[in-house]
C-alpha positions in Angstrom: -156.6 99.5 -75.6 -153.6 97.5 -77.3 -151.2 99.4 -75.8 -149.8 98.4 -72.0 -149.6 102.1 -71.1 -153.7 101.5 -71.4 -154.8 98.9 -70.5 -155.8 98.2 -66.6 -152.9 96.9 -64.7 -154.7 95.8 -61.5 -158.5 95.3 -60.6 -158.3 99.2 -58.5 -158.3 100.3 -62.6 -161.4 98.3 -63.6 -163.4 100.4 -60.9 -161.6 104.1 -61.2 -163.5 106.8 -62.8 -161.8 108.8 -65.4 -160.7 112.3 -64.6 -162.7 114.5 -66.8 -160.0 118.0 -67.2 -162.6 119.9 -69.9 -165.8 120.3 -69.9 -167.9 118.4 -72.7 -169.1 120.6 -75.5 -172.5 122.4 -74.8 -175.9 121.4 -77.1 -176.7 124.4 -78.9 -179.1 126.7 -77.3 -182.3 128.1 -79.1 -182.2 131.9 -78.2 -185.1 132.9 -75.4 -185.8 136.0 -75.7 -185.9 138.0 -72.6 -188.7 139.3 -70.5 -188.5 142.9 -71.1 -188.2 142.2 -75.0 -191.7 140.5 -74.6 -193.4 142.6 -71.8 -194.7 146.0 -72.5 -194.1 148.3 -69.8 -196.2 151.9 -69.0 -194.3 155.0 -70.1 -193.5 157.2 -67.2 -193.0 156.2 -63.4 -194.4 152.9 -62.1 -196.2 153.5 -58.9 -195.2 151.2 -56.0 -196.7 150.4 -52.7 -195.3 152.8 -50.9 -196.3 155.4 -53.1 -199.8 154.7 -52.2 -201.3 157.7 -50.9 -201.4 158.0 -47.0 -205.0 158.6 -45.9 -205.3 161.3 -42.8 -207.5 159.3 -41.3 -207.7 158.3 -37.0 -205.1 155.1 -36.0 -206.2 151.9 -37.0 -208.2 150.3 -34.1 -206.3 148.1 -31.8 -206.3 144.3 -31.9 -209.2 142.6 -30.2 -208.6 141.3 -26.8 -210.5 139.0 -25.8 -212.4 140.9 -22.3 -212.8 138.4 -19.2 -216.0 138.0 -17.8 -216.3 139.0 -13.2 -219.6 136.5 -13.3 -217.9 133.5 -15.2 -214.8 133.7 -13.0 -216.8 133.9 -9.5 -218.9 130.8 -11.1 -215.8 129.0 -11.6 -214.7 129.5 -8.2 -218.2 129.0 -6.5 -218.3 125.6 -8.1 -214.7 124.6 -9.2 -212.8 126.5 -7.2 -210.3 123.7 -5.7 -209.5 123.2 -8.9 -208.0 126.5 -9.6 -210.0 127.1 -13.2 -210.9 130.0 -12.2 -207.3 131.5 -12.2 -206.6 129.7 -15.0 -209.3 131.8 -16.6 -207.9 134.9 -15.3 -204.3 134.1 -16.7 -203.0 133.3 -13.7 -201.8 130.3 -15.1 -199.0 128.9 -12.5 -201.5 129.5 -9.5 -204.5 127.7 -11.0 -201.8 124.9 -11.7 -200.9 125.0 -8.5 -204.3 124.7 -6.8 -204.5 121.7 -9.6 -201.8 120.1 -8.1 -202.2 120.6 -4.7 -206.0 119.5 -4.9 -204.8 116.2 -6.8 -201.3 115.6 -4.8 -202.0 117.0 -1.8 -205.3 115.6 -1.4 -204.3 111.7 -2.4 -201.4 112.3 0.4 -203.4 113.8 3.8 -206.4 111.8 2.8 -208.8 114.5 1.1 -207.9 117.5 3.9 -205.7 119.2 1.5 -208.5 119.2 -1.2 -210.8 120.4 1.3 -208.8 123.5 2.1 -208.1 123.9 -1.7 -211.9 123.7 -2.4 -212.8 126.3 1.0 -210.1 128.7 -0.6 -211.6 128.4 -4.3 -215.3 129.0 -3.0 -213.9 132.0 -0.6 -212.2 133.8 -4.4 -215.1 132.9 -6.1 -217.1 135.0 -4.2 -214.6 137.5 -3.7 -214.8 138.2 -7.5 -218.8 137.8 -7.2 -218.8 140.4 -5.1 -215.7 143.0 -5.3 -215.7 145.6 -8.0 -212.3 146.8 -6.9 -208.8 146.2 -6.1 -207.1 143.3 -6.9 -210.1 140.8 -7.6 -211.2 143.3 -10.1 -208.9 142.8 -12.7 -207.1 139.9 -14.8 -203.5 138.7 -15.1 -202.5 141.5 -17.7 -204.5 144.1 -15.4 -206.7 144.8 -17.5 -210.4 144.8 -16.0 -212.5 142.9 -15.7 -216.5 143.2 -17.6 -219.7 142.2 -15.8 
């Protein structure tokens, strides 16, 4: 750095990064060997997964659902009906929210006689699914029937 074609000229050439234009020389390597030098593999064809043989047997069985119970949702109405459990149970999610709502709203805003009609309807489908084997009180929200 004795020449003036070198040395820093203002404090911008202090802080600049040389420009590297080749790439440093490389450490020398030790030689790995590769993997199928070192792993012995079976002579002839290696079987896969699909080659698996295909047993000729009947369909697998279908996923377990889990069955909803006539009794527990006529229970749930009998006794909790106003607050619409009893559809939840059934799947029938935005009605059983809805009896929810209107039993806690509805019932804070006409003084209770909202609730009460909430709770008379609840008790009225509780027994309806107590007592109907049939129809529409017979099955859930997938349609699928109901046990008991």
């Amino acid at each position: 750095m004795t020449d003036l074609i070198d040395s820093p000229s203002s404090i911008d050439d202090w802080f600049e990064r040389p420009v590297v234009t080749r790439m440093p020389p490389r450490p020398a390597t030790h030689e790995i060997p590769l993997l199928a030098a070192t792993v012995r593999y079976p002579l002839g064809r290696v079987p896969d997964v699909q080659d698996a043989p295909v047993r000729a047997t009947a369909a697998p069985p279908p996923p377990q659902t889990w069955i909803r119970s006539r009794v527990t949702a006529g229970l749930l109405g009998v006794f909790l009906g106003g607050l619409g459990l009893h559809r939840m149970y059934l799947g029938y999610w935005k009605r059983g929210l809805a009896m929810l709502a209107i039993f806690v709203v509805g019932g804070f805003m006409t003084f209770g006689l909202a609730a009460i009609i909430v709770c008379a309807v609840g008790f009225l489908e509780g027994l309806i699914y107590l007592s109907v084997r049939r129809g529409r009180f017979s099955r859930d929200a997938r349609g699928r029937p109901l046990r008991g």
